[in-house]
C-alpha positions in Angstrom: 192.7 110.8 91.1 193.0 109.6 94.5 191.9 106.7 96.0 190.9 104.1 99.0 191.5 100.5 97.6 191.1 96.8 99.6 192.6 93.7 97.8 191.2 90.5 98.6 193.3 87.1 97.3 190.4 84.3 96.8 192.1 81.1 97.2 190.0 77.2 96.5 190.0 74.7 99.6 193.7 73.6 98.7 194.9 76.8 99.1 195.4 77.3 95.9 194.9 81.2 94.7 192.6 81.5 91.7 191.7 84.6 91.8 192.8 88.4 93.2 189.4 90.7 94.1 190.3 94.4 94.2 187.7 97.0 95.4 188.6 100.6 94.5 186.7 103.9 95.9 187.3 107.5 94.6 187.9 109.3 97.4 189.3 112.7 95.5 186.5 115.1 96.1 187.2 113.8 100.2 190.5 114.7 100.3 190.4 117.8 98.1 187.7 118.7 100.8 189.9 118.3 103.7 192.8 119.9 102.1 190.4 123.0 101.5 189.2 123.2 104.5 192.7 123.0 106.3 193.5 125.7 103.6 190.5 127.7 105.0 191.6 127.0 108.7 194.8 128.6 108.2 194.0 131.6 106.1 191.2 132.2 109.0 194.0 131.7 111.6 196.2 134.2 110.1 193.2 136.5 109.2 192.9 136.3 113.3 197.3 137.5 113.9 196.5 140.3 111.3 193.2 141.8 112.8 194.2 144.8 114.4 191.5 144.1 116.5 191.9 141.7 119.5 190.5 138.6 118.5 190.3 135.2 120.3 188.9 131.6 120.1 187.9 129.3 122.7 186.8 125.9 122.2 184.3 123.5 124.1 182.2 123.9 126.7 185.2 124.2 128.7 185.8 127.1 126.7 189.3 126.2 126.5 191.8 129.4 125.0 192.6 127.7 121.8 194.1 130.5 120.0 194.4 134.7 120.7 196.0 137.3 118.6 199.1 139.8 119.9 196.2 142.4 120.4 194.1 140.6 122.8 197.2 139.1 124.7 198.7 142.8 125.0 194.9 144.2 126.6 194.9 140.5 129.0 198.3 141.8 130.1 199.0 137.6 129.3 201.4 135.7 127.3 200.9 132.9 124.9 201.3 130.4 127.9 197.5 130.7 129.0 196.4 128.8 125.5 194.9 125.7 126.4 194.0 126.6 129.5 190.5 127.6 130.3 189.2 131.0 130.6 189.3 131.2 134.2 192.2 129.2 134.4 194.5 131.9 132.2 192.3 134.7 133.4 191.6 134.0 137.2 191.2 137.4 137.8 187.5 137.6 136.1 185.9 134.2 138.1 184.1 136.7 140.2 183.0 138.8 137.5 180.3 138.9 134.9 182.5 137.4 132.1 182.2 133.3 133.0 179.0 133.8 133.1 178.4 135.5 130.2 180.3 133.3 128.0 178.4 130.3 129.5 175.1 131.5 128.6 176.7 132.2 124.7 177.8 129.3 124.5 174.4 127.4 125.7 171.9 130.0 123.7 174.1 130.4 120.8 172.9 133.9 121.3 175.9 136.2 120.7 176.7 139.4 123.8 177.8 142.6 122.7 179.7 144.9 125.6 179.8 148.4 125.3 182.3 150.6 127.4 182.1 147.4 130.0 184.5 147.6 133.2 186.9 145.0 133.5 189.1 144.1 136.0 192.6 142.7 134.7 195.8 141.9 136.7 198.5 143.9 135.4 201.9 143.6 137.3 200.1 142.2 140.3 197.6 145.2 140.4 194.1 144.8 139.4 193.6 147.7 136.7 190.4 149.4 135.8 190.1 148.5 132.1 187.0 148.9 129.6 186.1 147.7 126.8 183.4 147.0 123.9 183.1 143.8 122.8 181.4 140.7 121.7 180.9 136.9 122.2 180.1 135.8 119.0 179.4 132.0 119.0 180.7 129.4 116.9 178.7 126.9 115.1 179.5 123.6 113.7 177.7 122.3 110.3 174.8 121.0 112.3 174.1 124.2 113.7 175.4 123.2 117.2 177.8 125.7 119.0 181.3 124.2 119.6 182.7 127.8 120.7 183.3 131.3 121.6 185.1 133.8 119.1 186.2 137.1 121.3 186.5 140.0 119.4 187.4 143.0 121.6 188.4 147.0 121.4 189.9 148.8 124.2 188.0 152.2 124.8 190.0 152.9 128.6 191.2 156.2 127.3 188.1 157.0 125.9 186.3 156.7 128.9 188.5 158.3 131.2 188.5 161.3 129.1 185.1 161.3 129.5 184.6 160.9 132.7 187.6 163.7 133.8 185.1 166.2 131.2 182.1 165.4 132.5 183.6 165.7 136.2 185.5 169.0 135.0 181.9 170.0 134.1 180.3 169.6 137.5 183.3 171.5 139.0 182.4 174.5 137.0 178.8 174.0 137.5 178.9 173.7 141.1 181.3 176.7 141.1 178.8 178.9 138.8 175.7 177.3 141.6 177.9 178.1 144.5 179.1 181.2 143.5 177.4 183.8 146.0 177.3 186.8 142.9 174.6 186.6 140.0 176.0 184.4 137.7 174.4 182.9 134.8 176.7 180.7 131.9 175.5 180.7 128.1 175.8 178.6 125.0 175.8 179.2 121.2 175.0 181.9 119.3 171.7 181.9 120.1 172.7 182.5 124.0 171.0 179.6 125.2 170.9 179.9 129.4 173.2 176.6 130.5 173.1 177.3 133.8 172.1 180.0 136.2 172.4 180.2 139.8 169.6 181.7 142.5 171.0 184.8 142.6 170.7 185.4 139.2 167.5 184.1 139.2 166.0 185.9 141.9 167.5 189.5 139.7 165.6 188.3 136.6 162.1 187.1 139.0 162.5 184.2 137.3 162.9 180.2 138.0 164.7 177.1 136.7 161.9 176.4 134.0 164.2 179.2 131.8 167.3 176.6 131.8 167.7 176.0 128.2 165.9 178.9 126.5 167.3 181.6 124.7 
């Protein structure tokens, strides 16, 4: 059992003691409270190092860095020494892009923002790298209901993009060669030889026009 006690000594007009008032207050359940919520704290801070996700906290409408895990320091291209500082403060890089912004109007809605494939722009050796990402602002409430901060949870998709992007340009080369190419040339897909693409000199040998793109 723990508890909060006040002693009061009760003394007559002479000085004289007579009597010693003690008032006692369980305060077990209070402390055991704090304790497990400290507990919780923690075990949520290290659920945050062991993501293998990149996962950060900021705090206040300041949106000070409080906390971020190795995985979103290593896609910041940033150290440990930007927590406590503010977001544009450890990241000045992003002031002029959507992200302040973003995390303002989060943090006043209490509406979370999911990214998807978003463009960032992130100092990296003193270059500013093309980066993307998907990701979400997800804020944090207090008891009440009130938002006291911003939890980042982000995934790095840069690869994924690019690769895309060097397809889908690989794609138009081939198409625009097939287009440009000054023989009949037509280019089918599956086994039901579905007509991809077919250029106007194929088209004018089979009298026909575009509306056949995508039929057998």
């Amino acid at each position: 059992c723990i508890s909060s006690s006040i002693t009061r000594i009760l003394a007559n007009e002479e000085g004289k003691v007579w009597a010693i008032l003690n008032n006692a207050t369980d305060v077990t359940e209070l402390v055991k409270s704090k304790l497990k919520h400290q507990q919780s704290e923690a075990l949520f801070r290290q659920m945050i190092y062991d993501a293998p996700v990149a996962i950060g906290i900021l705090k206040g409408d300041d949106l000070i860095l409080e906390d971020a895990n190795e995985e979103l320091l290593k896609i910041w291209h940033k150290t440990d020494k930007i927590l406590g500082l503010k977001i544009t403060e450890g990241l000045p890089e992003i002031v002029n892009q959507p992200f302040p912004q973003l995390l303002k109007e989060v943090y006043n809605t209490g509406i979370a923002h999911y990214g998807y494939e978003t463009l960032a722009l992130l100092e990296h050796n003193g270059v500013l790298d093309n980066s993307y990402f998907n990701f979400v602002y997800d804020p944090i409430k207090d008891i009440n209901g009130d938002v006291v901060g911003i939890m980042i949870v982000a995934n790095e998709v840069t690869d994924q993009v690019k690769d895309r992007y060097s397809y889908i340009e690989s794609e138009d080369r081939f198409r625009n060669l097939v287009l440009d190419n000054p023989i009949a040339t037509a280019f089918y897909e599956t086994e039901d030889i579905i007509i991809k693409i077919a250029n106007n000199e194929m088209l004018k040998m089979w009298g026909k026009d575009e509306s056949i793109i995508g039929k057998s």
